[in-house]
C-alpha positions as CSV (number, residue, x, y, z in Angstrom):
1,X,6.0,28.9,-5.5
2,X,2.7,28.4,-6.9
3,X,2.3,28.6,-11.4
4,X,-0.5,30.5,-12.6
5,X,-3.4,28.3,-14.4
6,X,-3.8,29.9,-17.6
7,X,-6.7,29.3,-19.8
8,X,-6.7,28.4,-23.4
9,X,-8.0,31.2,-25.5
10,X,-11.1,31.3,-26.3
11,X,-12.5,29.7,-29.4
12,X,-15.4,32.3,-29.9
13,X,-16.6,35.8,-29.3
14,X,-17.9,35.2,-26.1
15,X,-16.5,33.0,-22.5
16,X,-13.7,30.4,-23.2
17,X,-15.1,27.1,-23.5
18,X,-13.6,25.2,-20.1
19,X,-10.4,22.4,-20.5
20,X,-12.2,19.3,-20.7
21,X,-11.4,16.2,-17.8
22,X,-8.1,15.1,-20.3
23,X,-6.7,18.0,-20.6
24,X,-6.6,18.5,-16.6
25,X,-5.5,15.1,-15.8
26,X,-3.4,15.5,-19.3
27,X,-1.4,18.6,-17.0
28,X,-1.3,17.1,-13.8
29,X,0.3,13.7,-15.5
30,X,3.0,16.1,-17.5
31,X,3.7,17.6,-13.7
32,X,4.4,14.2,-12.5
33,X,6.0,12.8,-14.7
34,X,9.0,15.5,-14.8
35,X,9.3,14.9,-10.9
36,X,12.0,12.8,-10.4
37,X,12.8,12.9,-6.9
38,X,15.7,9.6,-6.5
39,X,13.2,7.2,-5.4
40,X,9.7,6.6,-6.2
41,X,7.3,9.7,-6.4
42,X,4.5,9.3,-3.2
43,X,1.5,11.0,-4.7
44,X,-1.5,10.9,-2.5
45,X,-5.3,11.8,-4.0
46,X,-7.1,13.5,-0.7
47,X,-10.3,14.7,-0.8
48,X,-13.8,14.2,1.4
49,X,-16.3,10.7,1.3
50,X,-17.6,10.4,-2.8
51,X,-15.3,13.3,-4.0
52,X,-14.2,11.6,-6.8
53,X,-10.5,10.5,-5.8
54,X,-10.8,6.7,-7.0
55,X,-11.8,8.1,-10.3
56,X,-9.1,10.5,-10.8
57,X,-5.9,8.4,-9.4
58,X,-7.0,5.9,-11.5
59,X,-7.0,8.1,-14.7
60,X,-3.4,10.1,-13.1
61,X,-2.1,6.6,-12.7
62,X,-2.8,5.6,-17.1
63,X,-2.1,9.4,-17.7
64,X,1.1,9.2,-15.7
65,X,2.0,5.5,-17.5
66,X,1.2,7.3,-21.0
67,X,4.0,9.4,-20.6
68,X,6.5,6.8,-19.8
69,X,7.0,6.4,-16.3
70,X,6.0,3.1,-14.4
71,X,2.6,3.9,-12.3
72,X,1.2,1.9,-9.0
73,X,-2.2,3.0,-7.8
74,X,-3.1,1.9,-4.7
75,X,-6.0,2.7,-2.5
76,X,-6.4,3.1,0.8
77,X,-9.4,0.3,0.8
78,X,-6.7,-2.4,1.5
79,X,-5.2,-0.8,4.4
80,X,-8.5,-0.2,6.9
81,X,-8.2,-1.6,10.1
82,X,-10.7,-4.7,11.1
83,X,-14.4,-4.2,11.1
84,X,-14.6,-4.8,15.0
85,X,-11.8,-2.1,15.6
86,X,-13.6,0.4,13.3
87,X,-16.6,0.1,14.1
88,X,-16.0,0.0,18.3
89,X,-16.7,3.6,18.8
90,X,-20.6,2.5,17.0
91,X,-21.1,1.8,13.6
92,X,-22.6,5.5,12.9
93,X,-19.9,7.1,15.0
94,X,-18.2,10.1,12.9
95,X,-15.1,10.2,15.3
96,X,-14.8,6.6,14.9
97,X,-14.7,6.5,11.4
98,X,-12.1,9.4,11.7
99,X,-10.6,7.6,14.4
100,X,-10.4,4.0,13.9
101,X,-10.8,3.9,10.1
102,X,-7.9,3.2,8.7
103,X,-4.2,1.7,9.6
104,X,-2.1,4.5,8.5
105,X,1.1,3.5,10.5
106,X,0.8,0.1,8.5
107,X,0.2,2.4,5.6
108,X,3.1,4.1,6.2
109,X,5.5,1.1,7.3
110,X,4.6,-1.1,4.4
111,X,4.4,1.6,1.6
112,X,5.4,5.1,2.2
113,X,8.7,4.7,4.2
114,X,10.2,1.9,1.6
115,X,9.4,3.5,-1.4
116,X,11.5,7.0,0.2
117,X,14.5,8.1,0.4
118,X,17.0,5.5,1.6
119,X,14.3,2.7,1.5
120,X,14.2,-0.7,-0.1
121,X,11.4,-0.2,-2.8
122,X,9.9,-3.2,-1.9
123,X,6.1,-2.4,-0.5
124,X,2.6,-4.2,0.0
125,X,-0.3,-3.3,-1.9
126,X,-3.0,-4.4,1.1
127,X,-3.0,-6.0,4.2
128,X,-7.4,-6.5,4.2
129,X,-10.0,-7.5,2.3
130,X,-12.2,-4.7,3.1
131,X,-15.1,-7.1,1.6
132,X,-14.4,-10.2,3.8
133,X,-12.7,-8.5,6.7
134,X,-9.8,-11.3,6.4
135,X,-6.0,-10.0,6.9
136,X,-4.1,-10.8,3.3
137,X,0.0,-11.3,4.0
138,X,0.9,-11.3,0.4
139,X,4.7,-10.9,-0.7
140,X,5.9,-7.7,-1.4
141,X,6.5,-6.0,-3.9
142,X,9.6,-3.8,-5.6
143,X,8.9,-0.9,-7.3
144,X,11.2,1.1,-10.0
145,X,13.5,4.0,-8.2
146,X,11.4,6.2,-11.0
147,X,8.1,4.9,-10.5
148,X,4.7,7.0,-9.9
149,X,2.8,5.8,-6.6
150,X,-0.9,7.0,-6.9
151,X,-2.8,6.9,-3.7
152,X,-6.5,7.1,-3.1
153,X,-7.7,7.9,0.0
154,X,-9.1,9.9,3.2
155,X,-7.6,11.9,5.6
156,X,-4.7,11.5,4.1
157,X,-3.0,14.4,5.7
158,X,-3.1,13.4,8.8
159,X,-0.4,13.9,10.7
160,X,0.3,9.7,11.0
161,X,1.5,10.5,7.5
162,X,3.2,13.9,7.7
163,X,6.2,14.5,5.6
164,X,5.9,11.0,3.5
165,X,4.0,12.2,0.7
166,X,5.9,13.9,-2.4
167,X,3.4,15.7,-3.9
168,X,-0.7,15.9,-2.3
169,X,-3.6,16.3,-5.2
170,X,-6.7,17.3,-3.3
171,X,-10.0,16.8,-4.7
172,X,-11.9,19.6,-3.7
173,X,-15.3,18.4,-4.1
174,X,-18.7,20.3,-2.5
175,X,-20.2,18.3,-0.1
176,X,-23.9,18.5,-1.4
177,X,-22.5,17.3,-5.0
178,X,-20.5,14.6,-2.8
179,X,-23.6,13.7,-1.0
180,X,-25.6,12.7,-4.2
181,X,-22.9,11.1,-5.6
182,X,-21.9,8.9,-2.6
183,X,-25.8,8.0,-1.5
184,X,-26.9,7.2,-5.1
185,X,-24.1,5.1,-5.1
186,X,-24.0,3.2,-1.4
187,X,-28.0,2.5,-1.7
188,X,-27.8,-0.9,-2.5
189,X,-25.0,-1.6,0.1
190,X,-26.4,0.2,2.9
191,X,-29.9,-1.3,1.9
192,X,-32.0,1.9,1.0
193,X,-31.0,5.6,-0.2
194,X,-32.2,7.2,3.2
195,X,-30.2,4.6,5.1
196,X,-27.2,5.5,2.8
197,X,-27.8,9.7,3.5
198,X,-27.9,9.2,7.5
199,X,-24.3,6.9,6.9
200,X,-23.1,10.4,4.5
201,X,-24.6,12.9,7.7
202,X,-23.8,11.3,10.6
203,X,-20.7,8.9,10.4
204,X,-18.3,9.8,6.8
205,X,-19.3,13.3,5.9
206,X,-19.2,14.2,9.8
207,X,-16.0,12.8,9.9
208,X,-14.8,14.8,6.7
209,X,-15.8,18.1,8.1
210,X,-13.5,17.8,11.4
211,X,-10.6,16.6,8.9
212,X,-11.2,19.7,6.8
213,X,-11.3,21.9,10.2
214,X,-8.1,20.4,12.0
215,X,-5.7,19.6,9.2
216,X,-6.9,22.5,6.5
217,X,-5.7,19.9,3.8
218,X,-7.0,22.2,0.9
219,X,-4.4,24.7,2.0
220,X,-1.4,22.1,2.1
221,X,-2.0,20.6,-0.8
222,X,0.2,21.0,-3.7
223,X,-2.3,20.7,-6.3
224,X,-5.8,21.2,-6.2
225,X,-8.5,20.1,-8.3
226,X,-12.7,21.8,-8.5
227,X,-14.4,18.6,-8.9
228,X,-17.9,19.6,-8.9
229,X,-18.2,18.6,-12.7
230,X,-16.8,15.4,-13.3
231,X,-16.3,16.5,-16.8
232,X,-14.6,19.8,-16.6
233,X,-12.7,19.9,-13.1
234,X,-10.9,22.9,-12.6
235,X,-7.2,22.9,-11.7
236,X,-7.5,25.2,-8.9
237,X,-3.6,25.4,-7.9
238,X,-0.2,23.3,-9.2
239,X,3.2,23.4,-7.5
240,X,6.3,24.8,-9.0
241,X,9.0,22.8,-7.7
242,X,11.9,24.1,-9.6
243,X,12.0,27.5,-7.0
């Protein structure tokens, strides 16, 4: 069953004024926090290359620790495979990138499966340095039985990862808004802006669009946030999990 998002009354003769970025994150936090599932709550932050999911599972994450409950926000930047096993389908590839990305059955063994039901809690925050491309075996660790997990990532509903996420916040994010965001802010990695825009065309944004078409993540997500305006994203669709 899906609550109706209800907007404040408006202040004015005239349109109400929209609920600013806090009070969004400010509701999907509240959500969260009530969810109380007998082991930690698996939250992942979906959404397309440059949507905006860092940003936000960063401020669910403080939001979520505001209200009590112990937060971990992880990303999915520490759990890419190797460069040389990403990149072996060609560095511009967009089915490579969808491909070869990212370990999610690591993902999955390390983090996901421990911190669910019947599992031992105890889970590793990265198994790369995405910068240096070196493997990191750092100890685990345990996390509360009513802790918050916050994941940022892509693809995130793919089917490696089926039925091991608790509640799914897409960030539904246009991709021409994504685009500018992303290239403005890859330009000095990838060397120049236009070298950053053929990365966005041909290899991540590529990549997105076949997610979008074979795993219709918008649809199964369980809450959705408009995130065209960083300032005033629109909470689209929330779960009621009492029904």
């Amino acid at each position: 069953m899906t609550e109706p998002i209800k907007n404040e009354p408006p202040r004015s003769e005239g349109r109400p004024e929209p609920p600013t970025r806090d009070q969004v994150i400010g509701r999907i936090a509240d959500h969260l926090a009530t969810r109380r599932p007998g082991h930690p709550l698996r939250v992942a932050v979906d959404g397309i290359t440059a949507a905006g999911k860092t940003t936000l599972a960063r401020a669910l994450a403080a939001a979520v620790s505001d209200r009590g409950r112990a937060a971990i926000h992880l990303s999915m930047d520490g759990f890419h495979h190797p460069r040389a096993h990403r990149h072996r389908q060609g560095r511009d590839s967009a089915i490579g990138y969808y491909q070869d990305a990212y370990d999610f059955p690591a993902f999955a063994r390390h983090v996901l499966v421990p911190l669910g039901p019947g599992g031992d809690r105890r889970y590793r925050s990265r198994i790369i340095d995405l910068s240096t491309d070196r493997a990191i075996d750092e100890p685990p660790a345990t996390a509360p039985v009513d802790a918050v997990l916050v994941v940022d990532g892509s693809f995130l509903q793919r089917g490696e990862l089926a039925g091991l996420w608790d509640e799914v916040v897409f960030t539904d994010t246009g991709f021409p808004v994504a685009r500018r965001r992303g290239t403005r802010r890859d330009t000095e990695l990838m060397g120049s802006l236009a070298q950053a825009e053929r990365a966005f065309d041909n290899r991540y944004h590529a990549a997105c669009r076949r997610y979008l078409a074979e795993a219709d993540p918008v649809a199964h997500a369980t809450i959705v946030v408009g995130n065209d305006d960083l300032d005033h994203p629109v909470l689209r669709r929330i779960a009621d999990h009492r029904g």
